[in-house]
DOTORKOL-398593 format. One record per residue (C-alpha): residue number from 1; residue in one letter; x, y, z. Coordinates in nm, 2 decimals. Example, Ala and Ser with C-alpha at 12.3 -4.5 7.8 and 13.67 -1.06 7.14 Angstrom:
<atoms>
<atom><seq>1</seq><type>a</type><x>1.23</x><y>-0.45</y><z>0.78</z></atom>
<atom><seq>2</seq><type>s</type><x>1.37</x><y>-0.11</y><z>0.71</z></atom>
</atoms>
This chain:
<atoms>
<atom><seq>1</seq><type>x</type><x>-0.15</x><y>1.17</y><z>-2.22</z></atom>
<atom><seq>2</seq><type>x</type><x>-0.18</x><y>0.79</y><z>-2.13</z></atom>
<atom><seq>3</seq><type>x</type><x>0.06</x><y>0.69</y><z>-1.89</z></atom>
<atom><seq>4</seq><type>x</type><x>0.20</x><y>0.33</y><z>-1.94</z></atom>
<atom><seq>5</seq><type>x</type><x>0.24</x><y>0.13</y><z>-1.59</z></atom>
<atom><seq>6</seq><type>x</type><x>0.46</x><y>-0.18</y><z>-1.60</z></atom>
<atom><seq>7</seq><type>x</type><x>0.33</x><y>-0.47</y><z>-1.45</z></atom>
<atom><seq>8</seq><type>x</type><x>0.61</x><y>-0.49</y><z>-1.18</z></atom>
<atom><seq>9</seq><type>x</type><x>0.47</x><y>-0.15</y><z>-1.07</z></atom>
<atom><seq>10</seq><type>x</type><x>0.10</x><y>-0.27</y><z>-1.11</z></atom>
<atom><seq>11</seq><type>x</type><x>0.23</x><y>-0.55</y><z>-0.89</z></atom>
<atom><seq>12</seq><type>x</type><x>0.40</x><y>-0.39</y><z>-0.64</z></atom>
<atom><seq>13</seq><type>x</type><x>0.13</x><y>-0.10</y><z>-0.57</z></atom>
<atom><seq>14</seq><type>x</type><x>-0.10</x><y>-0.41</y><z>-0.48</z></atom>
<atom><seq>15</seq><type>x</type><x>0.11</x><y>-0.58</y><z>-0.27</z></atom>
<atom><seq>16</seq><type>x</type><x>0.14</x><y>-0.19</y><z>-0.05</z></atom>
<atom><seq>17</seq><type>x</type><x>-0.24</x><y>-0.19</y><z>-0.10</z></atom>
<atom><seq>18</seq><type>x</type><x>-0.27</x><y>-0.57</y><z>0.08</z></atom>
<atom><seq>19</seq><type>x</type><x>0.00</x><y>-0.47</y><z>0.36</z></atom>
<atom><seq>20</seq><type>x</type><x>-0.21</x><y>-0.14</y><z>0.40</z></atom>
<atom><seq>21</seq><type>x</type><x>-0.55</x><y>-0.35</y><z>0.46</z></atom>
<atom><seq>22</seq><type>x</type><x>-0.34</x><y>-0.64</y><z>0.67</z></atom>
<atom><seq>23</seq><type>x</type><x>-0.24</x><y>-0.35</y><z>0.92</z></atom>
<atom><seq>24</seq><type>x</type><x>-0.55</x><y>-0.18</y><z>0.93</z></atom>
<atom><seq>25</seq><type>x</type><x>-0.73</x><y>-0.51</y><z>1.00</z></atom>
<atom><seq>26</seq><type>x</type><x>-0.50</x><y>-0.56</y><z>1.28</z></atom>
<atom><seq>27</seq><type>x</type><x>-0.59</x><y>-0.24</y><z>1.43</z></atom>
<atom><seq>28</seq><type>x</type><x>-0.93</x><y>-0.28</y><z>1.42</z></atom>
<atom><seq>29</seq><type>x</type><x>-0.89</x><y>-0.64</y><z>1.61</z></atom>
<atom><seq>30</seq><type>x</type><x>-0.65</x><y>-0.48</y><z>1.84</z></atom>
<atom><seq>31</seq><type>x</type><x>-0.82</x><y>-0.17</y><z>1.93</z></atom>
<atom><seq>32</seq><type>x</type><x>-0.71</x><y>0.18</y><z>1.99</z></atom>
<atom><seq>33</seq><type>x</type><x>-0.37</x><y>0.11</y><z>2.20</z></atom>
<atom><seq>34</seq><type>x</type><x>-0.45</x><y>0.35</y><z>2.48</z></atom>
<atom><seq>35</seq><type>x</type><x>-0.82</x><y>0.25</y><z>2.55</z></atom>
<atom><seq>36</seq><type>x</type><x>-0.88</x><y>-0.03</y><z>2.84</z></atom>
<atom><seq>37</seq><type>x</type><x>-0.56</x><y>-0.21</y><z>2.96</z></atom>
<atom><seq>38</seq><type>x</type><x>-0.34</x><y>-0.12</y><z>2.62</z></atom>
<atom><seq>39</seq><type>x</type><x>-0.24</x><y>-0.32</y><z>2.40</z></atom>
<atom><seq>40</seq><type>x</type><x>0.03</x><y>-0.64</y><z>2.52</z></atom>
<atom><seq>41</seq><type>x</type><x>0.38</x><y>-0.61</y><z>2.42</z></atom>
<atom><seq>42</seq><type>x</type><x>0.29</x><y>-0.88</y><z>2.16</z></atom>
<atom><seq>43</seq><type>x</type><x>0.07</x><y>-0.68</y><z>1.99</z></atom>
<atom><seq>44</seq><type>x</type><x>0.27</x><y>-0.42</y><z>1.99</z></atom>
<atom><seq>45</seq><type>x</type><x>0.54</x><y>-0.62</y><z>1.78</z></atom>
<atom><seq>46</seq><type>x</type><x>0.30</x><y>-0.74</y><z>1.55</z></atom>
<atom><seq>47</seq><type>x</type><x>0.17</x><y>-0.45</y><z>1.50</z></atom>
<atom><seq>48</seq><type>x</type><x>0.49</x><y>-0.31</y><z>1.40</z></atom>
<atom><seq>49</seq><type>x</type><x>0.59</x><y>-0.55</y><z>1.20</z></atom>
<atom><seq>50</seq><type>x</type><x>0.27</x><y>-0.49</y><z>1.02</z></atom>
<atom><seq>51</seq><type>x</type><x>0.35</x><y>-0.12</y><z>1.01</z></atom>
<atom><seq>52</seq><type>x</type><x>0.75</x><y>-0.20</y><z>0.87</z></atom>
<atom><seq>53</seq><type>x</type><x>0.59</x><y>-0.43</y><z>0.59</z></atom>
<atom><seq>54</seq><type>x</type><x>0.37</x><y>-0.16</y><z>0.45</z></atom>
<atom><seq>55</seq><type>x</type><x>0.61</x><y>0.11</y><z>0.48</z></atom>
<atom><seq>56</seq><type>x</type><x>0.84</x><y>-0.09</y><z>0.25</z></atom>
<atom><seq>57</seq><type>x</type><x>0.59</x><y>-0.20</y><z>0.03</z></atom>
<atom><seq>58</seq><type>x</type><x>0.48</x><y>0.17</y><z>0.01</z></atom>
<atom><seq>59</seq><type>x</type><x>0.88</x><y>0.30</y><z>-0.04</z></atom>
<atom><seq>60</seq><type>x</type><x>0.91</x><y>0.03</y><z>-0.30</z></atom>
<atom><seq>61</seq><type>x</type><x>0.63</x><y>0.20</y><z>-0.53</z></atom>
<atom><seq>62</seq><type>x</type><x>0.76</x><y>0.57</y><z>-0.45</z></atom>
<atom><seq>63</seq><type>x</type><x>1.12</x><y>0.44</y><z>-0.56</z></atom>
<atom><seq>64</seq><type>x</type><x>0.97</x><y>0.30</y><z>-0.88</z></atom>
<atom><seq>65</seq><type>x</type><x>0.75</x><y>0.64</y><z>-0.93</z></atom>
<atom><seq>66</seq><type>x</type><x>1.10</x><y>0.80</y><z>-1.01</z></atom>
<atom><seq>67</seq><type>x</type><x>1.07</x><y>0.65</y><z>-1.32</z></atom>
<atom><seq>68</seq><type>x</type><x>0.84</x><y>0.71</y><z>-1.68</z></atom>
<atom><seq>69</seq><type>x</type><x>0.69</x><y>0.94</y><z>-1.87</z></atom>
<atom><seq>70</seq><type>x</type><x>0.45</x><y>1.23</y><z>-1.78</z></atom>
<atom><seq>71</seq><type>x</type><x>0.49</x><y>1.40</y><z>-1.41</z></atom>
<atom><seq>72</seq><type>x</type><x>0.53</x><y>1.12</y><z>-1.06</z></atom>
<atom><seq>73</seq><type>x</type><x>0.19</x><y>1.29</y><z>-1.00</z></atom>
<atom><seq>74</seq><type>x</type><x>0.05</x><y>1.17</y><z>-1.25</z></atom>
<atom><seq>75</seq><type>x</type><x>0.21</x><y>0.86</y><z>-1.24</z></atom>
<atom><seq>76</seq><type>x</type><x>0.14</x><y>0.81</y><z>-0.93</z></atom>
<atom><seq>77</seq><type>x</type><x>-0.26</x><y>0.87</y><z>-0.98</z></atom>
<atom><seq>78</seq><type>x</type><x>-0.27</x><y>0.65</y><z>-1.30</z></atom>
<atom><seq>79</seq><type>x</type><x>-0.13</x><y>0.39</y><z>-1.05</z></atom>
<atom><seq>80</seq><type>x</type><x>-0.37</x><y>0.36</y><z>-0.80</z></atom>
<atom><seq>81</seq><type>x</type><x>-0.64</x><y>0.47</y><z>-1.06</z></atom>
<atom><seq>82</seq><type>x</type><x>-0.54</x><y>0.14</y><z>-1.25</z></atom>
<atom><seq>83</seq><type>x</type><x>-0.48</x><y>-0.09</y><z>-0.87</z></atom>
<atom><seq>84</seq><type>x</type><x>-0.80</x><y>0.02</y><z>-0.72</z></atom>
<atom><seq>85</seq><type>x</type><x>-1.02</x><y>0.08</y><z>-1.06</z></atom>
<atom><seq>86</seq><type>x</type><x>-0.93</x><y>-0.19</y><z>-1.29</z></atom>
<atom><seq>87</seq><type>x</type><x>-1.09</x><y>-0.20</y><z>-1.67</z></atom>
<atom><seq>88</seq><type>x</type><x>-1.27</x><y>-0.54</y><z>-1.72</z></atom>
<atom><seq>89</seq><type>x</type><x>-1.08</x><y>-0.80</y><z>-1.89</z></atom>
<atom><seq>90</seq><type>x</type><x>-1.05</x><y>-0.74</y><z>-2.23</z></atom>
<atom><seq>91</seq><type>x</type><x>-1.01</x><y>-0.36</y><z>-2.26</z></atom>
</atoms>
């Protein structure tokens, strides 16, 4: 069965895939947030504010996986199959 992904849902998975890579970046800058002195309480809101962007990126995608043919499983593996594998242009 070939599962048909909008766009908006194309879309949307890479912006959670971006805010994903944004807050992992920032925690390797950072640092684990127990070693040495800790982290400051700026970092710590940025940081979370990282964190809160991803998570709603990430709800926005589940919400979307609600919808569409075939199982949210398979949905949901056709969509990051088709985010982090793209075919080549013209396919």
């Amino acid at each position: 069965m070939v599962i048909e992904l909008s766009n908006e849902l194309i879309k949307l998975e890479q912006d959670a895939v971006r805010a994903h890579e944004k807050l992992r970046a920032y925690q390797a800058e950072c640092g684990r947030p127990s070693a040495g002195d800790g982290w400051t309480d700026e970092q710590h809101a940025t940081w979370q504010g990282l964190w809160n962007a991803w998570r709603e990126a990430a709800e926005a995608v589940q919400a979307q996986l609600e919808f569409g043919e075939g199982s949210r499983f398979e949905r949901e593996r056709a969509l990051k199959a088709a985010v982090r594998h793209p075919a080549p242009e013209g396919e």
